[in-house]
PyMOL Python script that loads the backbone (N, CA, C, O; Angstrom):
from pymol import cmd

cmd.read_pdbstr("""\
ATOM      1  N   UNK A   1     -18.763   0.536  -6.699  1.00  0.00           N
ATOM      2  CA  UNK A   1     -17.430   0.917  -6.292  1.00  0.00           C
ATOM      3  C   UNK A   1     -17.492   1.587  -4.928  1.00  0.00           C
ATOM      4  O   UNK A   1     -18.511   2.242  -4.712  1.00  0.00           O
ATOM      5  N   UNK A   2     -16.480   1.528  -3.877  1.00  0.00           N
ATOM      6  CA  UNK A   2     -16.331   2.021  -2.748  1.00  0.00           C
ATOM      7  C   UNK A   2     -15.874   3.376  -2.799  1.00  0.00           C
ATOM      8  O   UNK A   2     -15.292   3.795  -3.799  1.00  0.00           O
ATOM      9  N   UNK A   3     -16.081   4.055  -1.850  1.00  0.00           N
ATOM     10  CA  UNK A   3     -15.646   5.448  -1.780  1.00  0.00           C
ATOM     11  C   UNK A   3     -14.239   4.948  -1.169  1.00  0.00           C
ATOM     12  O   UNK A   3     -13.829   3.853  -0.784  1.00  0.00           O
ATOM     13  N   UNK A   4     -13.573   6.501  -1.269  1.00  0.00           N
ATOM     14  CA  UNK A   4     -12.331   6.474  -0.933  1.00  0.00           C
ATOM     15  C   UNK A   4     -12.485   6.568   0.520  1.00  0.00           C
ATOM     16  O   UNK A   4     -13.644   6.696   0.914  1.00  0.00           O
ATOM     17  N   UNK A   5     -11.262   6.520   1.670  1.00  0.00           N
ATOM     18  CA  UNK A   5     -11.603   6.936   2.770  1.00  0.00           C
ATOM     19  C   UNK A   5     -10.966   8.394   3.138  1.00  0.00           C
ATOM     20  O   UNK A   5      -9.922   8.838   2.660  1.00  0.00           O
ATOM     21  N   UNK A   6     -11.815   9.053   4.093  1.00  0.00           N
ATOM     22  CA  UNK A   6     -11.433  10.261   4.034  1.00  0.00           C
ATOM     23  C   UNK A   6      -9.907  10.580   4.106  1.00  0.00           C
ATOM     24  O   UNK A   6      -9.546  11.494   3.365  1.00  0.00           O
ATOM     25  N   UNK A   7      -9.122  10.089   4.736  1.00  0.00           N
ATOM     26  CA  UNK A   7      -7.704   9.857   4.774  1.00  0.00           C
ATOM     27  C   UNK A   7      -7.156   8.573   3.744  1.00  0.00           C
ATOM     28  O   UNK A   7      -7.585   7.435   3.552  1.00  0.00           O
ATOM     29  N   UNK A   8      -6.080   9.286   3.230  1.00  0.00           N
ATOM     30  CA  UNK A   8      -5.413   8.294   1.832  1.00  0.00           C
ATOM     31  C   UNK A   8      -4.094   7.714   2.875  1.00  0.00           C
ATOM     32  O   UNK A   8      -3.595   8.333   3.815  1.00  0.00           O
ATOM     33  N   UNK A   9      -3.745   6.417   2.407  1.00  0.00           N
ATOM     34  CA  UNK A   9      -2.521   6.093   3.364  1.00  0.00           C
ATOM     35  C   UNK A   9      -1.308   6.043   2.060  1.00  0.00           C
ATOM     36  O   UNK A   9      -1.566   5.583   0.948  1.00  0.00           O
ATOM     37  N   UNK A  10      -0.149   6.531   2.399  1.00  0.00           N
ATOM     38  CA  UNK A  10       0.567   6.968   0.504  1.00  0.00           C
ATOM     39  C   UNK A  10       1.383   5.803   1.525  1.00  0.00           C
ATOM     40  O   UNK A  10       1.506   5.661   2.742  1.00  0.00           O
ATOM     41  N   UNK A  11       1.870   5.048   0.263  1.00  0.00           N
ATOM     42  CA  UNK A  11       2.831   3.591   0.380  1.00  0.00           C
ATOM     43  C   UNK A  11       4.123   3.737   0.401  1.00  0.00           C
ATOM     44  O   UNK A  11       4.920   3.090   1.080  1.00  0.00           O
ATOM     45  N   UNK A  12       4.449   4.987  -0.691  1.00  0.00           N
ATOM     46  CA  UNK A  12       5.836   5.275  -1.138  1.00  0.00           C
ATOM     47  C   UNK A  12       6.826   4.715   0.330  1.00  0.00           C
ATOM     48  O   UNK A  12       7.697   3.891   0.050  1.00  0.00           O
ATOM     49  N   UNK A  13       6.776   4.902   1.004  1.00  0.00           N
ATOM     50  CA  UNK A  13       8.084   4.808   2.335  1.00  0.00           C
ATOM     51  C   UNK A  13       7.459   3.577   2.854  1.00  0.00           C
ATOM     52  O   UNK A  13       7.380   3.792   4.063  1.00  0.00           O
ATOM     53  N   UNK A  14       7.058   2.616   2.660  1.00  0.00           N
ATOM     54  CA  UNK A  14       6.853   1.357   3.488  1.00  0.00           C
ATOM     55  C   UNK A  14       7.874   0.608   2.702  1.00  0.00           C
ATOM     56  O   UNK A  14       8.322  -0.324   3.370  1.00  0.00           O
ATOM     57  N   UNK A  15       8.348   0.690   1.618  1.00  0.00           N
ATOM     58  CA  UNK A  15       9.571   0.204   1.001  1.00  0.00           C
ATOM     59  C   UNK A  15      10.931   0.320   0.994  1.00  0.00           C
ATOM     60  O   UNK A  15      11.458   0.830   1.983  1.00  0.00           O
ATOM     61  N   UNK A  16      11.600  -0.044   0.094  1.00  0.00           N
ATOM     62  CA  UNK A  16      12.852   0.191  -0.208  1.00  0.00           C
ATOM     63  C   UNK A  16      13.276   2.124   0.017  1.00  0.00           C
ATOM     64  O   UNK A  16      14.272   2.506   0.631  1.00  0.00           O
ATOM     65  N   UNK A  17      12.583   2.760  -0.427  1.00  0.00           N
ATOM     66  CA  UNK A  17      12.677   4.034  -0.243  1.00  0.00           C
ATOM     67  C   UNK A  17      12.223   4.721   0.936  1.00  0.00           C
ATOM     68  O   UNK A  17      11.848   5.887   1.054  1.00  0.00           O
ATOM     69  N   UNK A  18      12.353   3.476   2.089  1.00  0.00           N
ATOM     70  CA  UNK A  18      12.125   4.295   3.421  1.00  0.00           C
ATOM     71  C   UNK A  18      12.029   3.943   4.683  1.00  0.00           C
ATOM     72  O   UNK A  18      12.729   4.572   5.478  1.00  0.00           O
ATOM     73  N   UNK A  19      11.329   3.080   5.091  1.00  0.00           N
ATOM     74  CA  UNK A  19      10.865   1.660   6.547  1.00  0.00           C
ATOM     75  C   UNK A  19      11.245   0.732   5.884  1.00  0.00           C
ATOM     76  O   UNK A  19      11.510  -0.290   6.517  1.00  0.00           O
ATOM     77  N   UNK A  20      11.376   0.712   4.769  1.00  0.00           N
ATOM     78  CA  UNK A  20      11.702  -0.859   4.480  1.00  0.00           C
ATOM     79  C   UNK A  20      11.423  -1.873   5.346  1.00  0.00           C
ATOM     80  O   UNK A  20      12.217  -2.495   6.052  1.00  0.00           O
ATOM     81  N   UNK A  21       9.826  -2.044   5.212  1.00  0.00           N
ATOM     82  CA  UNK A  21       9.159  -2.946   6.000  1.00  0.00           C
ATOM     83  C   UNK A  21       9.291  -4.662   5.311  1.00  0.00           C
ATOM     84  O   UNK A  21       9.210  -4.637   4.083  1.00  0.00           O
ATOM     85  N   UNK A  22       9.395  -5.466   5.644  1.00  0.00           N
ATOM     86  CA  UNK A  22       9.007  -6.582   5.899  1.00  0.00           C
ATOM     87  C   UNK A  22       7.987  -7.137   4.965  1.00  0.00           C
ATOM     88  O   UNK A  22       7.538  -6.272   4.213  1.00  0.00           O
ATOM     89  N   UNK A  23       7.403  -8.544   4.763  1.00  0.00           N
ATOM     90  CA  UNK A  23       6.265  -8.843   3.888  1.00  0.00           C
ATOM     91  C   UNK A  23       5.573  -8.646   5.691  1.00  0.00           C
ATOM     92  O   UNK A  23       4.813  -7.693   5.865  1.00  0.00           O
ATOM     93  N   UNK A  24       5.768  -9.210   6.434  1.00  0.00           N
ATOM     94  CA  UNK A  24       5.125  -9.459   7.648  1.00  0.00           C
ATOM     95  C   UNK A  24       4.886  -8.093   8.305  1.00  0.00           C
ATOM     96  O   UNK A  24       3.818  -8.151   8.915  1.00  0.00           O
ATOM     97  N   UNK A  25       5.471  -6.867   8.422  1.00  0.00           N
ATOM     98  CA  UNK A  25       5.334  -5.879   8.760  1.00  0.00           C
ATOM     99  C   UNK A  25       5.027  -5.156   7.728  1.00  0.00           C
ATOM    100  O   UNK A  25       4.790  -4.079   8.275  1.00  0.00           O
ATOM    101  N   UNK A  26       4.855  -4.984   6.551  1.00  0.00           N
ATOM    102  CA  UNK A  26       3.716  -4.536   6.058  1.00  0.00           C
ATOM    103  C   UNK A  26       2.283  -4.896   6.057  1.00  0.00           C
ATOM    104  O   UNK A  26       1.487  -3.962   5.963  1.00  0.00           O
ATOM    105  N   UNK A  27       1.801  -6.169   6.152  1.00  0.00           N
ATOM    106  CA  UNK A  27       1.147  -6.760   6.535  1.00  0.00           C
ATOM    107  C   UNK A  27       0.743  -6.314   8.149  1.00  0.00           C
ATOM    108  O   UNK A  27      -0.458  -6.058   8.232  1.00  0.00           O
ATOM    109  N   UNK A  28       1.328  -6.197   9.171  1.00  0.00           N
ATOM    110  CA  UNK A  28       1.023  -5.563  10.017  1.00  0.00           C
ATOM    111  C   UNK A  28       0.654  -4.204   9.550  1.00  0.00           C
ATOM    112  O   UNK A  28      -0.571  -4.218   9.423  1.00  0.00           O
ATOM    113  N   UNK A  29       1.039  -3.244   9.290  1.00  0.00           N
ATOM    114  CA  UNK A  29       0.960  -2.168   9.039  1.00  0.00           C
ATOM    115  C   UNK A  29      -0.535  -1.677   8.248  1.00  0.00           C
ATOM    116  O   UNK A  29      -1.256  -0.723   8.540  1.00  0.00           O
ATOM    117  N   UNK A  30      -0.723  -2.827   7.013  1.00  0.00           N
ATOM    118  CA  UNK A  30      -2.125  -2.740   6.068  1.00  0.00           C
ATOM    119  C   UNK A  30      -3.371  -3.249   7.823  1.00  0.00           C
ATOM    120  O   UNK A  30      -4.533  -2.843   7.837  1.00  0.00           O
ATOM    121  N   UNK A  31      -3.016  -3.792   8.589  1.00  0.00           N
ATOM    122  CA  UNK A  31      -4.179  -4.128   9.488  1.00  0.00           C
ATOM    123  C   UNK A  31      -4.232  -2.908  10.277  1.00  0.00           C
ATOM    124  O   UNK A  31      -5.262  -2.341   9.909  1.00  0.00           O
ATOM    125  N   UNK A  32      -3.595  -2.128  11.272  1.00  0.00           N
ATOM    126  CA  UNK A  32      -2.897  -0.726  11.731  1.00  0.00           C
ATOM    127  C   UNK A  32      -3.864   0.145  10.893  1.00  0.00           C
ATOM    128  O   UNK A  32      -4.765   0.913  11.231  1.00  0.00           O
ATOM    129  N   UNK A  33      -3.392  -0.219   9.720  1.00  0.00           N
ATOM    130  CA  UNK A  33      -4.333   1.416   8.658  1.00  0.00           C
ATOM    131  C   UNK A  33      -5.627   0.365   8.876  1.00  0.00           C
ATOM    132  O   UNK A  33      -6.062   0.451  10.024  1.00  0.00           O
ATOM    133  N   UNK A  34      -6.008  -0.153   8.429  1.00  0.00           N
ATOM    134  CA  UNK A  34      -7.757   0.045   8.643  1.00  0.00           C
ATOM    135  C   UNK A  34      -8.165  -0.286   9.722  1.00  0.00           C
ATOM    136  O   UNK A  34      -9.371  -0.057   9.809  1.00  0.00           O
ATOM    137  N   UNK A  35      -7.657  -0.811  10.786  1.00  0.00           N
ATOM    138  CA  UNK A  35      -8.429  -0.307  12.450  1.00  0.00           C
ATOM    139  C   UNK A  35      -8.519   0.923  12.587  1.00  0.00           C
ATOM    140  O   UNK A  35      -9.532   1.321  13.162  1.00  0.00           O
ATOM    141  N   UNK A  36      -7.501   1.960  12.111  1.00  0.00           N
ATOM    142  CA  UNK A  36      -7.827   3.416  12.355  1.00  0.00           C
ATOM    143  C   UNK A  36      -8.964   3.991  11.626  1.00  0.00           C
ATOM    144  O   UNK A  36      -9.353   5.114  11.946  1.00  0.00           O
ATOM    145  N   UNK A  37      -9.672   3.193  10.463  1.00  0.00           N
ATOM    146  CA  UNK A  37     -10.232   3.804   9.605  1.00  0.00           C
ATOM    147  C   UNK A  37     -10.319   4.003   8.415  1.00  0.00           C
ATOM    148  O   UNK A  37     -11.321   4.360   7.796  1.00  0.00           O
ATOM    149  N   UNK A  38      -8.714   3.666   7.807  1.00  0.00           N
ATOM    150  CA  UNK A  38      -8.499   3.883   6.428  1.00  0.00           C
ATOM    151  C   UNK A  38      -8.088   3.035   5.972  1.00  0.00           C
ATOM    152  O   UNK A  38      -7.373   2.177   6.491  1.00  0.00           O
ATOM    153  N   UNK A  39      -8.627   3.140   4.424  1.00  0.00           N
ATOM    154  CA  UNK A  39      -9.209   2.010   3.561  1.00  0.00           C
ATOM    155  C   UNK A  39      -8.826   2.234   2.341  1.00  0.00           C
ATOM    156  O   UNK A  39      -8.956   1.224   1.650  1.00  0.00           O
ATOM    157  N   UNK A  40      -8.286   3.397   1.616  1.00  0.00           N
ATOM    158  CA  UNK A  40      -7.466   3.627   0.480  1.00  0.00           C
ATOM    159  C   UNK A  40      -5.747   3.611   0.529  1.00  0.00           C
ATOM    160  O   UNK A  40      -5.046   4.072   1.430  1.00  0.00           O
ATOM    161  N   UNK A  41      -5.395   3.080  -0.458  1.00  0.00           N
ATOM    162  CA  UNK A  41      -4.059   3.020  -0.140  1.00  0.00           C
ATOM    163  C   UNK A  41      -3.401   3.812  -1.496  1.00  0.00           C
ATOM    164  O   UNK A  41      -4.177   3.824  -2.451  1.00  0.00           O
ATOM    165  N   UNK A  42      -2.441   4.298  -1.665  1.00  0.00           N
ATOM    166  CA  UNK A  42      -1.937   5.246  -2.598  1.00  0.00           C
ATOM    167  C   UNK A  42      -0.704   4.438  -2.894  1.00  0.00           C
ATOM    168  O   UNK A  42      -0.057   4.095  -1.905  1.00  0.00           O
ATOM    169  N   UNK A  43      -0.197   4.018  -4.247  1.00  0.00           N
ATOM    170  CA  UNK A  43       0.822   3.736  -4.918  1.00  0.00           C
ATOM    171  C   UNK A  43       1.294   4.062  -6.214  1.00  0.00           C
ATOM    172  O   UNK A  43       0.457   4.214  -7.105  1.00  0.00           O
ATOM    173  N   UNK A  44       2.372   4.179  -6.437  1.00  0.00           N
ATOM    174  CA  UNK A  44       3.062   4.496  -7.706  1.00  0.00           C
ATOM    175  C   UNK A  44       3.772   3.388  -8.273  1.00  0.00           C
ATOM    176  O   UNK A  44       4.324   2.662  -7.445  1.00  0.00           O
ATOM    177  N   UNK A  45       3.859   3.169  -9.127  1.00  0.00           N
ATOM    178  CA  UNK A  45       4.905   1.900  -9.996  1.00  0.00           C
ATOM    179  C   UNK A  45       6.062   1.981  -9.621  1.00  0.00           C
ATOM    180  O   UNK A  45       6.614   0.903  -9.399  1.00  0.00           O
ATOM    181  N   UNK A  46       6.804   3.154  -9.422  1.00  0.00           N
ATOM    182  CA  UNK A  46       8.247   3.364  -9.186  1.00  0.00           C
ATOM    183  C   UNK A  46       8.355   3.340  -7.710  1.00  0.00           C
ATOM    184  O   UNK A  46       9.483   3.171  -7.246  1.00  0.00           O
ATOM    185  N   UNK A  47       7.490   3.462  -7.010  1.00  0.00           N
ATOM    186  CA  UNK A  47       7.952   3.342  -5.414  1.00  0.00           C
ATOM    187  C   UNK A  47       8.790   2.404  -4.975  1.00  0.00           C
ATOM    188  O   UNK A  47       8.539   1.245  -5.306  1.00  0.00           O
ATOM    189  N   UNK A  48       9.876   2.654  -4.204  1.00  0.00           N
ATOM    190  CA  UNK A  48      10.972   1.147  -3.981  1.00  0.00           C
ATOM    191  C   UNK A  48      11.365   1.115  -4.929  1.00  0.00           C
ATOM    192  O   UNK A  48      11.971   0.043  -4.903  1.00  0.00           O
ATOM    193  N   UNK A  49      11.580   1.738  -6.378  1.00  0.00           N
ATOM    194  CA  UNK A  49      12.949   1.020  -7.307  1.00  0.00           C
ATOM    195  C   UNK A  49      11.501   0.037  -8.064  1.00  0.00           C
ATOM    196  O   UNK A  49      11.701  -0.620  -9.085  1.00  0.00           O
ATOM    197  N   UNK A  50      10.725   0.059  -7.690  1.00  0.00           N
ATOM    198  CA  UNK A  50       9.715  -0.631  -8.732  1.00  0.00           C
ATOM    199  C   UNK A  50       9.416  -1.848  -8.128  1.00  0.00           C
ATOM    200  O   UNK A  50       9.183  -2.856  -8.796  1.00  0.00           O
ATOM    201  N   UNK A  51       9.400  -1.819  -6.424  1.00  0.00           N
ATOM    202  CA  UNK A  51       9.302  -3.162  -5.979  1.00  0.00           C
ATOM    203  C   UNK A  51       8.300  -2.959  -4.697  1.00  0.00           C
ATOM    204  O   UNK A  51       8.236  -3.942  -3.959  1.00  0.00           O
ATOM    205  N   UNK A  52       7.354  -1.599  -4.255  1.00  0.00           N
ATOM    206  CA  UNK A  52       6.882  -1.753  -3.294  1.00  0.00           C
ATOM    207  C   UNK A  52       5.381  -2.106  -3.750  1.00  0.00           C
ATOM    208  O   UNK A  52       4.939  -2.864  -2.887  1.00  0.00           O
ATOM    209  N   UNK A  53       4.661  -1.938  -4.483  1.00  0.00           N
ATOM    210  CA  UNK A  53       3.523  -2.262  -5.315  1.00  0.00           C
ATOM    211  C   UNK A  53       3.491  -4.129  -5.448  1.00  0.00           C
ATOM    212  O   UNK A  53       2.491  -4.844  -5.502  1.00  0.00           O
ATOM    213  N   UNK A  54       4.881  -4.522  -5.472  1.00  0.00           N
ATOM    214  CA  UNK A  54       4.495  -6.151  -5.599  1.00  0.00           C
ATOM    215  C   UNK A  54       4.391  -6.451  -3.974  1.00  0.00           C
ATOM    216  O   UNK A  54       3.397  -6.819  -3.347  1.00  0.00           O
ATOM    217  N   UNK A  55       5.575  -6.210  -3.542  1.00  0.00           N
ATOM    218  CA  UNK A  55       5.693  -6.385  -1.998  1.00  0.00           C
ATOM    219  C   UNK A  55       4.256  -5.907  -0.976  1.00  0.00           C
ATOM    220  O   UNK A  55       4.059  -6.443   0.115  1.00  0.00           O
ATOM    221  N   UNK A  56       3.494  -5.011  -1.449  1.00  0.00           N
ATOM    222  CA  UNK A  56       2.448  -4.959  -0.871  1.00  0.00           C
ATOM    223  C   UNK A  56       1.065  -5.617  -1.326  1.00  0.00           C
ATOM    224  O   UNK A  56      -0.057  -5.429  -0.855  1.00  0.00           O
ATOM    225  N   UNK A  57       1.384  -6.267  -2.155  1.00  0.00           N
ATOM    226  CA  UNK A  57       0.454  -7.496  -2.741  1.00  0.00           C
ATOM    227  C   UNK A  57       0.542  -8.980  -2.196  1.00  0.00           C
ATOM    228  O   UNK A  57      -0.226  -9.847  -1.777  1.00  0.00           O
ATOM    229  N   UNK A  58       1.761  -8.819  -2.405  1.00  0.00           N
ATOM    230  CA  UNK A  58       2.425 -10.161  -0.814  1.00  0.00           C
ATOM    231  C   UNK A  58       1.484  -9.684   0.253  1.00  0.00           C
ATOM    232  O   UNK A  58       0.418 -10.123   0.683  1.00  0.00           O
ATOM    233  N   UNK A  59       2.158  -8.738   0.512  1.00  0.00           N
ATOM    234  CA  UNK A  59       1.534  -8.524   2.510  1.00  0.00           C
ATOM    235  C   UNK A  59       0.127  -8.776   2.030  1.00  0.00           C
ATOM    236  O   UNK A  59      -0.504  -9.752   2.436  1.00  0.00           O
ATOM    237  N   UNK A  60      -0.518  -7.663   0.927  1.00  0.00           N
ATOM    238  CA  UNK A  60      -2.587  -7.429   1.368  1.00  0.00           C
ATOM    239  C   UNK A  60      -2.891  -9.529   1.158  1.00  0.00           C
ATOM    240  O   UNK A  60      -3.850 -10.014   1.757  1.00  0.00           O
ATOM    241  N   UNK A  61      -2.180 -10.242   0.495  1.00  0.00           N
ATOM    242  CA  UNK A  61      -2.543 -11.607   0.002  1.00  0.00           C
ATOM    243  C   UNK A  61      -2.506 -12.241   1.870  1.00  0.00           C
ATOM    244  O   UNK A  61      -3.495 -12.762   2.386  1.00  0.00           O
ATOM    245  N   UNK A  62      -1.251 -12.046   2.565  1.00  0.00           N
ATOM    246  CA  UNK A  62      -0.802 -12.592   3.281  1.00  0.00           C
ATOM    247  C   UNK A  62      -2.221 -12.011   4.738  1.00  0.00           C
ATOM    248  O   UNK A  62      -2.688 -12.845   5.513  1.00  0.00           O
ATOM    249  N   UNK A  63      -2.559 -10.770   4.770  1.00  0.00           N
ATOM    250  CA  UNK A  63      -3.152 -10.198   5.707  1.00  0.00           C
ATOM    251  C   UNK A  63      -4.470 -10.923   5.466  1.00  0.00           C
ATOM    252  O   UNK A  63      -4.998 -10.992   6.576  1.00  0.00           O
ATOM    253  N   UNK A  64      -5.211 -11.463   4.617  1.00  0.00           N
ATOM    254  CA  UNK A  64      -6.677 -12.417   4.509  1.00  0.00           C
ATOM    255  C   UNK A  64      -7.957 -10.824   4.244  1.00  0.00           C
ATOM    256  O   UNK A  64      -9.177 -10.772   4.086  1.00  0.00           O
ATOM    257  N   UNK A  65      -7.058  -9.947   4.302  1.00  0.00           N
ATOM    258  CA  UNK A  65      -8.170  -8.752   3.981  1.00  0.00           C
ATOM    259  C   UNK A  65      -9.187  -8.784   2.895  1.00  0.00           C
ATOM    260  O   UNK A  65      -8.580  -8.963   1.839  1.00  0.00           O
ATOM    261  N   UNK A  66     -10.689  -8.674   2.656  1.00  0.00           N
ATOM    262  CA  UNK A  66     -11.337  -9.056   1.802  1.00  0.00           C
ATOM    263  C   UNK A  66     -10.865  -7.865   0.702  1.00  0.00           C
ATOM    264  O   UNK A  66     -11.088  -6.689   0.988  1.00  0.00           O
ATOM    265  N   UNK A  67     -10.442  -8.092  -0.109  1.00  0.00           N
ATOM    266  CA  UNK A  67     -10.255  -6.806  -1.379  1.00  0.00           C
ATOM    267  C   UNK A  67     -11.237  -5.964  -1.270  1.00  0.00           C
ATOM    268  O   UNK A  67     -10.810  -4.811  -1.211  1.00  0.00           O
ATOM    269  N   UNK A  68     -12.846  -6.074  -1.196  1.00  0.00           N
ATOM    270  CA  UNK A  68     -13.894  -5.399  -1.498  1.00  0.00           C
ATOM    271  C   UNK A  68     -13.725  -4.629  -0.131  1.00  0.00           C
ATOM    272  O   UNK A  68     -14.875  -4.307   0.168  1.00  0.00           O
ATOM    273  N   UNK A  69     -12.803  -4.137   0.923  1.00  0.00           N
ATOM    274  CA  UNK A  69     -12.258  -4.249   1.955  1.00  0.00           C
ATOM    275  C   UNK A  69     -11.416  -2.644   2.131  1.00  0.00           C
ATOM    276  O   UNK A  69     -11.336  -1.985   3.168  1.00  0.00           O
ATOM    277  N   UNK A  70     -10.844  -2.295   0.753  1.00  0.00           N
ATOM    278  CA  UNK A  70     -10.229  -1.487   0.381  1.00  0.00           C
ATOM    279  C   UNK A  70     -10.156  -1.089  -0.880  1.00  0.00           C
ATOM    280  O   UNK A  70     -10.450  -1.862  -1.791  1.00  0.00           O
ATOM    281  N   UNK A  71      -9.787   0.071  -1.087  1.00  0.00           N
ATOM    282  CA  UNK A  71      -9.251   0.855  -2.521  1.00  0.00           C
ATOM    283  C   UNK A  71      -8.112   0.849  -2.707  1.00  0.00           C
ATOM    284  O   UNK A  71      -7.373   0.873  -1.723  1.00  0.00           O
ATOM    285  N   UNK A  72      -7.565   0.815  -4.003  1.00  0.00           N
ATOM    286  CA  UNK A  72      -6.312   1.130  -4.179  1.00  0.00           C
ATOM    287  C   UNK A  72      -6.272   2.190  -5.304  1.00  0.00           C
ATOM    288  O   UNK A  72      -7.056   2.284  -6.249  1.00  0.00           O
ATOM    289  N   UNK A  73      -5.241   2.944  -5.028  1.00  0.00           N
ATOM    290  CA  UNK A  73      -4.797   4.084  -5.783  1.00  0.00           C
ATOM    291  C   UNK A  73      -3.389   4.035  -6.537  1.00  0.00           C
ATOM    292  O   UNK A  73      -2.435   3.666  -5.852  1.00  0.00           O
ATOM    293  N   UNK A  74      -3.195   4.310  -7.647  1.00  0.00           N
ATOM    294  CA  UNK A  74      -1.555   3.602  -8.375  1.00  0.00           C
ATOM    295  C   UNK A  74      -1.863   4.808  -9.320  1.00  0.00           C
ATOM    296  O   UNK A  74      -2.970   4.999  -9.823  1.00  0.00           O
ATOM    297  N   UNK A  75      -0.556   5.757  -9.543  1.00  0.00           N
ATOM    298  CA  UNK A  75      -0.184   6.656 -10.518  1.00  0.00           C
ATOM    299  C   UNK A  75       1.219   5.593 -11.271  1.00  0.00           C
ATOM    300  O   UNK A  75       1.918   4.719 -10.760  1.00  0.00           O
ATOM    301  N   UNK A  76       1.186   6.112 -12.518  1.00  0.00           N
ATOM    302  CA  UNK A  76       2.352   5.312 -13.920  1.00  0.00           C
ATOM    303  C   UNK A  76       2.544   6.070 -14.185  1.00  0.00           C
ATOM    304  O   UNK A  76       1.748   6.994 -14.020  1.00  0.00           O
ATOM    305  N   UNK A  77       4.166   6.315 -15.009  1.00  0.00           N
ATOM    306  CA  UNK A  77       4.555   7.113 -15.865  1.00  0.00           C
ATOM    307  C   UNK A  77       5.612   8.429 -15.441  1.00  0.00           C
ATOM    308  O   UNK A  77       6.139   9.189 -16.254  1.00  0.00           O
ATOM    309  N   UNK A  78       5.771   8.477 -13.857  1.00  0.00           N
ATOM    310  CA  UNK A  78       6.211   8.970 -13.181  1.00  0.00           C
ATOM    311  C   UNK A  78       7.721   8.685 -13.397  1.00  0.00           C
ATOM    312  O   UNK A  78       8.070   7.599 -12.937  1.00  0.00           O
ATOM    313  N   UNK A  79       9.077   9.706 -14.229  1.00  0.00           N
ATOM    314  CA  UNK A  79       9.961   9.180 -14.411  1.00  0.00           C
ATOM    315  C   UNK A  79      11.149   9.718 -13.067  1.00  0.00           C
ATOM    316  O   UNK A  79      10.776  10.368 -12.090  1.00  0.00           O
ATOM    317  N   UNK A  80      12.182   9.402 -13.237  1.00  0.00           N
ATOM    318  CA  UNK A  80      13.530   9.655 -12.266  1.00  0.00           C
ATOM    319  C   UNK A  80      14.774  10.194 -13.353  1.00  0.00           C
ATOM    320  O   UNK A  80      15.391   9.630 -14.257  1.00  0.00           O
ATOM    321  N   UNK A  81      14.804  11.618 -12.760  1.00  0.00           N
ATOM    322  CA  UNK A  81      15.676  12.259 -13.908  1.00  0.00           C
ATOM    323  C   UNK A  81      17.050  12.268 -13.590  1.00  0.00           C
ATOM    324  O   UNK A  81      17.865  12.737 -14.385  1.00  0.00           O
TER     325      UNK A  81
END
""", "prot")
cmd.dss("prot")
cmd.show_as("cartoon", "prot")
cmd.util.cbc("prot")
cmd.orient("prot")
């Protein structure tokens, strides 16, 4: 297993809940974070209304990034009161 990278990149606002980026500009954005260095990415199930976790599976599919490439980080269970 890979280590994390010293800096976590949190996803929550590349979605619906914030930049509401693009499949293509997230995809830009996943290349952006690891030229700088970082290689973990932080997600929650509920981020975006429950839609930025797929949408950034589009982009990492679309970017040709090798998976073994990066970490991913995903918390569940997180409700909206």
């Amino acid at each position: 297993m890979s280590n994390y990278s010293r800096i976590i990149a949190g996803c929550m606002s590349w979605g619906n809940w914030g930049k509401q980026l693009s499949t293509d500009e997230m995809t830009g954005q996943l290349n952006v974070t690891l030229e700088a260095g970082i290689t973990t990415f932080d997600h929650a199930d509920i981020y975006g209304d429950y839609t930025t976790e797929a949408q950034f599976g589009k982009a990492f599919i679309q970017s040709k990034i090798a998976r073994e490439d990066i970490q991913l980080i995903s918390k569940c269970g997180i409700q909206l009161v």
